[in-house]
C-alpha positions in Angstrom: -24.9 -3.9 9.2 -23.0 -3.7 6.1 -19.5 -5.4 5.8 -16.6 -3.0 6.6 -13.2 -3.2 4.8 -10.7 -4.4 6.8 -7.2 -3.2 6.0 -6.1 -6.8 6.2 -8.1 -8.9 3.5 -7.3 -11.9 4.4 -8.3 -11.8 8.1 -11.5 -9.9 6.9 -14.1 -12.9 7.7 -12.5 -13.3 11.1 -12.6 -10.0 12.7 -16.2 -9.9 11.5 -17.1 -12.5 13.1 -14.7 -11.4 16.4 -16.9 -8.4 15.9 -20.4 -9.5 15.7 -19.6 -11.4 18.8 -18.7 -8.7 20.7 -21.9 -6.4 19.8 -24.0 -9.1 20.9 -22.6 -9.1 24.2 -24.0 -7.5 27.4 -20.5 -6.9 28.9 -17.4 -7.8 27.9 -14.0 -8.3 29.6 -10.7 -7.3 27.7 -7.6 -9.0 28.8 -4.5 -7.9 27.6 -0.4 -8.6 28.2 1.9 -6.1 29.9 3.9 -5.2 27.2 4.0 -2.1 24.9 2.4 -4.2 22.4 0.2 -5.8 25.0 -0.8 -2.0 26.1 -1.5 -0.5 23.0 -3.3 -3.3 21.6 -6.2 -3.0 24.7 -5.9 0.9 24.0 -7.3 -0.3 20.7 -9.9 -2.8 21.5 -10.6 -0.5 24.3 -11.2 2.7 22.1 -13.3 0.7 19.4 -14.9 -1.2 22.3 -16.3 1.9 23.7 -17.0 3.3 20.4 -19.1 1.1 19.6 -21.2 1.3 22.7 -19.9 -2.0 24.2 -19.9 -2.4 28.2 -16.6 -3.6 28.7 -13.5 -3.5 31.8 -10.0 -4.3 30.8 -7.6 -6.3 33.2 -4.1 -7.2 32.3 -2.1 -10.0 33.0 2.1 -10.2 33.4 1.4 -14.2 31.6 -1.2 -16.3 30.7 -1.6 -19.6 32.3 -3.8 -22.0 34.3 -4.1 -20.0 37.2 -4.7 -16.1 35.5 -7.4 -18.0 33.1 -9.3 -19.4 35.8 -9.0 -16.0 37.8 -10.2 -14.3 34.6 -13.0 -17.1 34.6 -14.4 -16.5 37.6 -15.1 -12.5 36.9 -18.1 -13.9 35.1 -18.0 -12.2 32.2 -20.0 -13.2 29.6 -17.8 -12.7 26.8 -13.8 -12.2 27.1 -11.5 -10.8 24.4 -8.1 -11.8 24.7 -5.3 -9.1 23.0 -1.9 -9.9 22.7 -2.3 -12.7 23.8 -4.8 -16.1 24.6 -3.5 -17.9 20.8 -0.9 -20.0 22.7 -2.9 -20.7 25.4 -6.1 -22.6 23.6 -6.1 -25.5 25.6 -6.6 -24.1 28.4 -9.7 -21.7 27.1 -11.1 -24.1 25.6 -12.1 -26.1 29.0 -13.5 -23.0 29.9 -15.5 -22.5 26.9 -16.8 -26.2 27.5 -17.8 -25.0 30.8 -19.8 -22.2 29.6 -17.6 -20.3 31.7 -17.1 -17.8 29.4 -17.1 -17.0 25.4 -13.5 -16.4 24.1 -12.8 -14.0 21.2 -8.9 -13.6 20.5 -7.0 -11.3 19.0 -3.6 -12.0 18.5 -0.5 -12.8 16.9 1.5 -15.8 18.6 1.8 -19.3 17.6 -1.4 -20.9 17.8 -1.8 -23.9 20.1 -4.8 -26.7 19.4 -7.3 -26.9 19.7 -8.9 -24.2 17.6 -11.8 -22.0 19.0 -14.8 -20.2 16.6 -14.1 -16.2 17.2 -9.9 -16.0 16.6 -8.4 -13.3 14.9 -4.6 -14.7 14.5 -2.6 -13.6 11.3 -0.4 -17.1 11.4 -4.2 -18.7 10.9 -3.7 -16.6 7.6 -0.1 -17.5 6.6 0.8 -14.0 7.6 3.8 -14.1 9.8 2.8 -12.7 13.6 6.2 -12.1 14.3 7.3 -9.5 11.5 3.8 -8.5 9.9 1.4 -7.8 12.4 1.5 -7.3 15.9 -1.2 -7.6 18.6 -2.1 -4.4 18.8 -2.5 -4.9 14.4 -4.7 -7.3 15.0 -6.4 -5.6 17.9 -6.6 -2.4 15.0 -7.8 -4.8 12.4 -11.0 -5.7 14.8 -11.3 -2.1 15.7 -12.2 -1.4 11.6 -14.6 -4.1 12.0 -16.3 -3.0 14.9 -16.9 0.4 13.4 -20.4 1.8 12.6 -21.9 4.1 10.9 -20.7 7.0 11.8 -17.3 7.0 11.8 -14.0 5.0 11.2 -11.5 4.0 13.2 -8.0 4.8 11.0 -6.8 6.9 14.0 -5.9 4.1 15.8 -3.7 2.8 13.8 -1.1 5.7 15.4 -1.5 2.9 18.4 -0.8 -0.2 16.7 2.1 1.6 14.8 3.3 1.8 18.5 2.8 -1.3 19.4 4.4 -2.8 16.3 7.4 -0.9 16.6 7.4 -1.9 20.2 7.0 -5.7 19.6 10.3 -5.1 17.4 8.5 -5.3 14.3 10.3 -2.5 12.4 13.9 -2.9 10.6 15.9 -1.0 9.1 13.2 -0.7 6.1 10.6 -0.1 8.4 7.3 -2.2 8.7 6.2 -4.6 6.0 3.1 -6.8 5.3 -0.3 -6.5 7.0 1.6 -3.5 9.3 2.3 -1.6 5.9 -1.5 -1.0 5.4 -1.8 0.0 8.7 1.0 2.4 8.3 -1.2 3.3 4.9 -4.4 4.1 7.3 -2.7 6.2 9.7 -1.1 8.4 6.8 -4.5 9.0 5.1 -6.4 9.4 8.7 -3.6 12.0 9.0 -2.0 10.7 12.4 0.8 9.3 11.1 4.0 10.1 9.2 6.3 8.3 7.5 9.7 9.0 6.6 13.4 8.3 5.6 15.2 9.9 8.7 18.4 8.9 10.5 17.6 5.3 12.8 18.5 6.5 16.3 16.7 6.1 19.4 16.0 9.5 21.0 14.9 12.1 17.6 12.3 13.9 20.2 13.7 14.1 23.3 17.9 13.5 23.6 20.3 16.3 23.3 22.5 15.9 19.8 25.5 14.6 21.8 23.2 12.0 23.9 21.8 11.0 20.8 25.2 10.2 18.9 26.6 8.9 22.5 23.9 6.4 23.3 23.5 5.3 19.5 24.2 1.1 20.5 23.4 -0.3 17.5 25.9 0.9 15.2 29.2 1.7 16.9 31.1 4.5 15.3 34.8 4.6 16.7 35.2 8.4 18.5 31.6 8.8 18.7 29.6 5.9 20.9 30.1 5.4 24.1 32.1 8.6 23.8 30.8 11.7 25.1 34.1 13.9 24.2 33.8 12.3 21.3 30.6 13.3 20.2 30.7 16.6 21.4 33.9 17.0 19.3 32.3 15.5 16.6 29.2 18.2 16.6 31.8 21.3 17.0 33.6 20.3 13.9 30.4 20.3 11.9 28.8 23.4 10.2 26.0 22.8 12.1 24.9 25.4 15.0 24.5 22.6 17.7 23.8 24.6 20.4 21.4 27.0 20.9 20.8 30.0 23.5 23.5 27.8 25.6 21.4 24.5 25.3 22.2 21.8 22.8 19.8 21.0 20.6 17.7 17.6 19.6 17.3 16.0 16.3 14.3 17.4 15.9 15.0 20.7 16.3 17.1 20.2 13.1 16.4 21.4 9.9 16.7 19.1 6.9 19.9 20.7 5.6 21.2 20.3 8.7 20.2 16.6 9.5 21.7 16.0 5.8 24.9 17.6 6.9 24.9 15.5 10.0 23.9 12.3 8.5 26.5 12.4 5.9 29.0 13.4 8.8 28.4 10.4 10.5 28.9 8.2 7.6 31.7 9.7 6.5 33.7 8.7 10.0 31.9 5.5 10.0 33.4 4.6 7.0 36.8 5.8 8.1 36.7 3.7 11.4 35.8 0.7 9.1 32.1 0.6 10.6 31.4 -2.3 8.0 29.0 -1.3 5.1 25.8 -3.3 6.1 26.5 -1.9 10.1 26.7 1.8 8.1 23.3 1.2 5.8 21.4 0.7 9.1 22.4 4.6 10.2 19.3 5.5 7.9 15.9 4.0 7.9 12.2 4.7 8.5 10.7 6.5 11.1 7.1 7.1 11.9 5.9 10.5 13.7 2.7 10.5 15.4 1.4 13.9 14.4 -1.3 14.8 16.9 1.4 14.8 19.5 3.3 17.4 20.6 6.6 18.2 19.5 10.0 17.4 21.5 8.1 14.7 23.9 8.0 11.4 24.1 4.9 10.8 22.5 5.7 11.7 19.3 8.4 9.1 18.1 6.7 5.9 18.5 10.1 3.9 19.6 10.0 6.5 22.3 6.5 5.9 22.8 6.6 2.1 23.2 9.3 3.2 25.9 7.4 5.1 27.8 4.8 2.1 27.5 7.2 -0.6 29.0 8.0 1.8 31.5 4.5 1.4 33.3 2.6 -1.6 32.9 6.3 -3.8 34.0 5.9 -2.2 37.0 2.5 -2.8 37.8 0.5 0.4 36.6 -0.4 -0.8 33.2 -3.8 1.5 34.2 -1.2 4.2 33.9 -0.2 3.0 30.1 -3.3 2.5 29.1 -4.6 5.9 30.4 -1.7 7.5 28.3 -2.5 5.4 25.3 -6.3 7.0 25.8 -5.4 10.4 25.8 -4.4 11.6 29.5 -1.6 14.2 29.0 -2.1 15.1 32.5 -1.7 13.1 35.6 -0.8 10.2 33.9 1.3 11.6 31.4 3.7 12.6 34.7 3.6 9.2 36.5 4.4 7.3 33.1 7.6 10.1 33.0 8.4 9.1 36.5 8.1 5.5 36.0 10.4 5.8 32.6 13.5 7.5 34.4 13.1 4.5 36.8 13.0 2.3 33.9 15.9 3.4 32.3 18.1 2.9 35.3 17.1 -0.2 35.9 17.5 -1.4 32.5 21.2 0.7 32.2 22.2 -1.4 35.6 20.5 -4.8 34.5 23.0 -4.5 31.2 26.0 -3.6 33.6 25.3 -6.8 35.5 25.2 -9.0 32.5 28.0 -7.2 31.1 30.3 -7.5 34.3 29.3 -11.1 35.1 29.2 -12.6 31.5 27.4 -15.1 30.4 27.4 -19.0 30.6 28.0 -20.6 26.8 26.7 -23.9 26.0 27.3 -25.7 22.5 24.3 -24.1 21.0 23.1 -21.3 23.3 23.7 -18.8 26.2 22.7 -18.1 29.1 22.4 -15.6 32.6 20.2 -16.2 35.5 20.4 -12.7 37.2 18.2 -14.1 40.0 16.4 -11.0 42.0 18.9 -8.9 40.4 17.0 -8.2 37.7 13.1 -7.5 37.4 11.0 -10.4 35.9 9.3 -8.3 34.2 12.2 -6.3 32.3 14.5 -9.2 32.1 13.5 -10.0 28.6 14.5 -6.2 27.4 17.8 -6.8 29.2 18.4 -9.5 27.1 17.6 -8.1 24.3 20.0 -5.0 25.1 22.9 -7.3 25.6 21.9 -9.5 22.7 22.7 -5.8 20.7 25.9 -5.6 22.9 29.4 -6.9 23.1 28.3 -8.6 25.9 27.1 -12.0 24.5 27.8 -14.0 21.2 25.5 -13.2 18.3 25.6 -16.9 16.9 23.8 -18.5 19.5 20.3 -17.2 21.1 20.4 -16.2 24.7 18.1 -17.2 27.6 18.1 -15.3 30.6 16.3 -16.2 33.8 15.1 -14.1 37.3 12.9 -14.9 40.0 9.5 -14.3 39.8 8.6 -16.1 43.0 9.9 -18.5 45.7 8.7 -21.6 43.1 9.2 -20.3 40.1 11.3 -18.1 37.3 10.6 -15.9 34.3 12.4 -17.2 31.4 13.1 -14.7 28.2 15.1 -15.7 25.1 16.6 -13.8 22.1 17.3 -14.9 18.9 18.5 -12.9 16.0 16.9 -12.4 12.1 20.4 -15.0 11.0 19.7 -17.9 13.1 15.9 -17.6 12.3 16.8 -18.3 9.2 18.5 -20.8 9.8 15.8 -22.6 11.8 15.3 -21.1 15.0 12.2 -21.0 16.4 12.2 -20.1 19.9 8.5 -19.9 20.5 8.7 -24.1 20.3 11.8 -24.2 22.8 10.2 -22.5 25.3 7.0 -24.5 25.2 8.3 -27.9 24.2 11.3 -27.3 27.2 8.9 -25.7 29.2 6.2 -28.0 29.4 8.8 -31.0 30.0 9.5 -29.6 33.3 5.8 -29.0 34.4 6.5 -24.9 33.3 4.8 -23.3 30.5 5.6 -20.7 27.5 5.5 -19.6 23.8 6.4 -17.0 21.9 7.8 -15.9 18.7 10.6 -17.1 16.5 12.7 -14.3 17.7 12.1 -13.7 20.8 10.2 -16.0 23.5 9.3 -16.7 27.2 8.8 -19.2 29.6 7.4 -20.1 33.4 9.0 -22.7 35.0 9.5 -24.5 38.6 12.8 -22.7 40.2 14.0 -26.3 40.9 14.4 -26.8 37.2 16.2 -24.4 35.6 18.8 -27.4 34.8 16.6 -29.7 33.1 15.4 -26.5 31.1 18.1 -25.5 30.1 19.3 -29.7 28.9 15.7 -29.2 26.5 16.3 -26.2 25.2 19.8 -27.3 24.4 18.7 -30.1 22.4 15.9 -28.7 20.8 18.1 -25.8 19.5 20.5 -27.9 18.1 18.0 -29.9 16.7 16.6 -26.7 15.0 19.5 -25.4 13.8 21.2 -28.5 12.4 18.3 -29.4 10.2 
């Protein structure tokens, strides 16, 4: 079969390979992680899988470690692709592999460990960053082009790894750059995507005008967040018709003139409360539409999407999530809406905890162990919430811990772009001070997690200590 363009050059040779692999399977397992990014990128491999005539199942897995590789092991799969997942955890596939337990073929985007195995589709292999250029589900999308065949593409999927990007955090205030930027470029010209300048609020599709304004955490605005008075006073002075037939409306009901009437509103009393002028620049940004959706719903923002994502596979129906990702707009469209208003409360009273019982400071990090407070599976978005919140310092990155058994806790960390820059690299913490108390973890830069024994979260806490002030003095 002739080559097939990737839209990623320089990881071309690799998802062929991935690719030819994988046709010359009788059955394959796909194993993928819980998270938006984790869904969407088996929604890909998935789609492609089956497109491609390939016998496949798909499990997924809350972490990858000793005991969920040998479980996968013993399915007796022939081949298994790993999405989203599998880089970090090499060592331990590769006994497998020695075992002739199984073939791996991986596609993902965190920080490798050694030793190497033959099919691995992993941007860093690339010197493409996997924390800000492509996600999982891009690299799940880039071995979807290469498992295509003759008669057809698969650009439509990039609408799902768009998703999944944008879930994994991928997209600032300029939107979504390297690798992700061709994918963006596929989905445009397959005619599934759109992207645009628009105002950067969670919510376009679905919340009410003063909801949207109210809720708006990122950029506080005097009067207006955190205000619901405030924001519906803010919308009556405007010469914009914000209600409608009694109802108020959503963004997207909005006409252009009217969004540019609103937009330059807001700024206007930003810059009057003394909002500073990088916080105000961040009111604007790019947003990306998924166009086969339907209008008004949560499907068709992807933040909103991702969302809804998180939403179901955290609370043990990723087969909802991945259903949704495939196209059911029925019965699991309405469970993944059930398990999202369940999601948002829990996540609305996980930041109230934080924020009422503060956090613990050391020299050169934070900390909150919320115990069985908080959901092990959602305590990593908690901590990014309150990382975006008055409720912690911004200077220092902040780990946050909850039970995930009676032996052992999920640990999630948070960094920010700054202190990235400055040398943080949380996916090493969380390994290195992992592994030093028998635990296990990786990550990215940004934004990382760990297993460890319950017994130990001291002794964790004295490694990654050290190892961030390491980072960040040199």
């Amino acid at each position: 079969m002739a080559a097939v363009d990737t839209p990623v050059p320089d990881l071309g040779d690799r998802a062929r390979a991935c690719a030819e692999r994988l046709r010359a399977a009788d059955r394959v397992l796909l194993a993928s992680h819980i998270d938006a990014d984790g869904l969407t990128s088996a929604a890909v491999a998935s789609a492609a899988l089956a497109r491609a005539g390939i016998d496949h199942e798909v499990v997924f897995e809350k972490q990858l470690d000793a005991e969920s590789i040998a479980g996968i092991a013993a399915r007796e799969f022939e081949v298994v692709l790993f999405t989203d997942f599998g880089s970090g955890q090499l060592d331990v596939i590769a006994d497998h592999e020695t075992r002739g337990d199984f073939v791996p073929v991986i596609a993902d985007h965190h920080q490798p460990a050694d030793p190497d195995t033959t099919f691995h589709l992993n941007p860093l292999l690339e010197g493409i960053d996997g924390a800000s250029e492509l996600s999982g589900a891009g690299a799940s999308y880039v071995l979807a082009r290469a498992l295509e065949g003759p008669d057809g593409d698969n650009r439509d999927l990039a609408a799902l790894a768009v998703v999944g990007a944008v879930g994994d955090m991928q997209n600032g205030g300029g939107g979504l750059v390297g690798a992700n930027e061709a994918i963006v470029a596929d989905g445009v010209d397959a005619g599934v995507l759109e992207e645009r300048t628009d105002l950067d609020l969670y919510g376009r599709q679905t919340r009410p005008l003063p909801k949207l304004l109210e809720y708006a955490s990122d950029v506080r605005i005097p009067g207006i967040s955190n205000d619901e008075a405030g924001a519906i006073g803010f919308l009556r002075d405007l010469d914009v018709d914000a209600r409608r037939d009694g109802e108020w409306r959503r963004w997207v009901d909005l006409d252009d003139a009217e969004r540019q009437t609103l937009v330059s509103a807001l700024i206007r009393r930003a810059v009057a409360s003394g909002v500073p002028a990088d916080r105000i620049e961040t009111l604007v940004g790019t947003s990306y539409t998924l166009l086969d959706e339907e209008s008004g719903t949560e499907l068709r923002d992807v933040s909103e999407f991702s969302t809804l994502l998180n939403a179901t596979a955290r609370y043990e129906r990723a087969d909802v999530g991945l259903a949704v990702c495939l196209g059911d707009r029925d019965v699991a469209l309405a469970e993944a809406r059930r398990l999202l208003r369940n999601h948002r409360r829990n996540l609305s009273e996980g930041l109230q905890w934080v924020k009422s019982e503060g956090v613990t400071h050391e020299e050169h990090l934070q900390w909150f162990d919320a115990g069985s407070r908080i959901r092990e599976t959602i305590v990593g978005i908690v901590a990014g919430m309150a990382a975006g919140s008055s409720a912690v310092d911004r200077s220092k990155p902040v780990i946050a811990f909850a039970e995930k058994s009676d032996t052992e806790l999920k640990v999630s960390s948070r960094g920010t772009g700054r202190l990235v820059r400055r040398g943080l690299d949380l996916s090493a913490v969380m390994r290195e001070a992992s592994r030093s108390v028998g635990g296990d973890g990786g990550g990215h830069d940004v934004a990382a997690g760990a297993t460890v024994p319950i017994d130990e979260r001291d002794a964790f806490l004295a490694a990654a200590e050290e190892l961030i002030g390491d980072q960040l003095s040199s």
